[in-house]
C-alpha positions as CSV (number, residue, x, y, z in Angstrom):
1,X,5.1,59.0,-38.8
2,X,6.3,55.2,-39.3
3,X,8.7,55.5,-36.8
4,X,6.7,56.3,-34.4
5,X,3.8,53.8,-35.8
6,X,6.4,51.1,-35.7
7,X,7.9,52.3,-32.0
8,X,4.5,52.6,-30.5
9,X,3.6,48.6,-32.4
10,X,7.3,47.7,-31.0
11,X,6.9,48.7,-27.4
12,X,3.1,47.4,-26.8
13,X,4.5,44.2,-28.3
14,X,7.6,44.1,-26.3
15,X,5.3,44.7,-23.0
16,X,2.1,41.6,-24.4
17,X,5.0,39.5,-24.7
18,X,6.6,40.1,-21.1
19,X,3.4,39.8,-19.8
20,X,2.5,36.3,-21.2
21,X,5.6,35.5,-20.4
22,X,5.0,36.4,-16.7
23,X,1.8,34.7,-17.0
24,X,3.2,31.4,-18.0
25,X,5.7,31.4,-15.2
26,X,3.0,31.9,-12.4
27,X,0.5,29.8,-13.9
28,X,3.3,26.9,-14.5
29,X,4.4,27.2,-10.8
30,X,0.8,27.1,-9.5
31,X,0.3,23.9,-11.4
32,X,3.8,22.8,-9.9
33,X,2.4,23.5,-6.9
34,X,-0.8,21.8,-6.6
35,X,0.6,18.8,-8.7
36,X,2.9,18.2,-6.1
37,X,0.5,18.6,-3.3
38,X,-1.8,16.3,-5.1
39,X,0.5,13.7,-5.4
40,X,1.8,13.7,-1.9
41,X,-1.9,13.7,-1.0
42,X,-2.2,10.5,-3.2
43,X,0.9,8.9,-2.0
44,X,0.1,9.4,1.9
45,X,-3.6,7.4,1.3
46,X,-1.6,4.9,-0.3
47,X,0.8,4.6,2.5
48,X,-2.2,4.8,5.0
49,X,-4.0,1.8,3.0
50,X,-0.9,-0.3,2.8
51,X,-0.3,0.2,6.8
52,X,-4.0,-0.8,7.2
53,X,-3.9,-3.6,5.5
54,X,-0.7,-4.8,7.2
55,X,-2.1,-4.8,10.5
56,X,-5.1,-6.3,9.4
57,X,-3.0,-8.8,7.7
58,X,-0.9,-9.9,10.6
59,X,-3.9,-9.7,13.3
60,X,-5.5,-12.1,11.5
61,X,-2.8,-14.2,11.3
62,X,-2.0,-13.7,14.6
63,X,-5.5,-14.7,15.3
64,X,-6.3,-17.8,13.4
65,X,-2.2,-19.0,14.7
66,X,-4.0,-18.4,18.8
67,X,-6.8,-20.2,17.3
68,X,-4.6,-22.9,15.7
69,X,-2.5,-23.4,19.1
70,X,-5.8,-23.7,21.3
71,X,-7.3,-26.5,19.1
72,X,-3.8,-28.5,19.6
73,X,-3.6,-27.8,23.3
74,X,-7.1,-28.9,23.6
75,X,-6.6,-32.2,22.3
76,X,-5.6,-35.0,25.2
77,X,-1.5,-35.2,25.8
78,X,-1.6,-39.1,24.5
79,X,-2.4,-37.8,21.2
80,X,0.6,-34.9,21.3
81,X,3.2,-37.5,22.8
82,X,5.1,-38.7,20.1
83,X,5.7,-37.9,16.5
84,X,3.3,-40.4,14.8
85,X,0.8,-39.2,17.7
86,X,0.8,-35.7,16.1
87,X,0.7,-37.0,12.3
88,X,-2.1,-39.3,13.3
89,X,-4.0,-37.0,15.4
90,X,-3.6,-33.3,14.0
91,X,-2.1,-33.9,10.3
92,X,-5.8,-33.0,9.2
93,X,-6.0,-30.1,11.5
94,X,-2.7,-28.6,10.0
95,X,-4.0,-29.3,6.4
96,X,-7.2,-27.4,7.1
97,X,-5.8,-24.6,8.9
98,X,-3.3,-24.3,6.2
99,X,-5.5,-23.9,3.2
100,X,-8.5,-22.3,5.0
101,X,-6.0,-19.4,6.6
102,X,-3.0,-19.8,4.1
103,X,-1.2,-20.0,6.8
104,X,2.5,-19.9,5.9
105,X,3.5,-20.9,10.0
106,X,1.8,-24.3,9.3
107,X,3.0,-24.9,5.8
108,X,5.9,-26.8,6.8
109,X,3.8,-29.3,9.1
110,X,1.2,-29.9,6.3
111,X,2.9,-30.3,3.1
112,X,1.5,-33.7,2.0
């Protein structure tokens, strides 16, 4: 009668542990699963976002440069003939574009 105590404890033992062992696998894969898909959610936003705020970056660059260009073409050709004309005449207008915009295109025109 113990032997067939201890087979019958043996066998329902050997089949709890293949089931939780069956359990873990599928439940660990699931959670593979949707970890993955969460992060290649996460990762496409962030990609979106950055592209966003690239081409918001560079139209308002591109902007505020047009803007820059039509208050220079504006000004009367005896002020844009020579280069002490252009110091004299638009040295502010380059400073003040530069640190309103942070404009890197007119950094090298306004470093004093």
């Amino acid at each position: 009668m113990k032997s067939l105590k201890f087979k019958l404890s043996l066998v329902t033992n050997v089949i709890a542990i293949i089931a939780l062992v069956i359990l873990g696998v599928v439940g660990f894969l699931f959670t593979k699963n949707a970890l993955f898909k969460t992060i290649e959610k996460t990762e496409i936003n962030a990609l979106k976002v950055s592209k966003t705020e690239m081409e918001n970056f560079r139209a308002k660059n591109l902007s505020s440069l047009q803007k820059f260009s039509e208050d220079i073409l504006a000004l009367p050709y005896e002020k844009l003939n020579s280069q002490e004309a252009l110091l004299a005449n638009i040295g502010d207008m380059f400073r003040s574009y530069k640190h309103s915009a942070n404009l890197v295109a007119v950094y090298r025109f306004a470093k004093w």
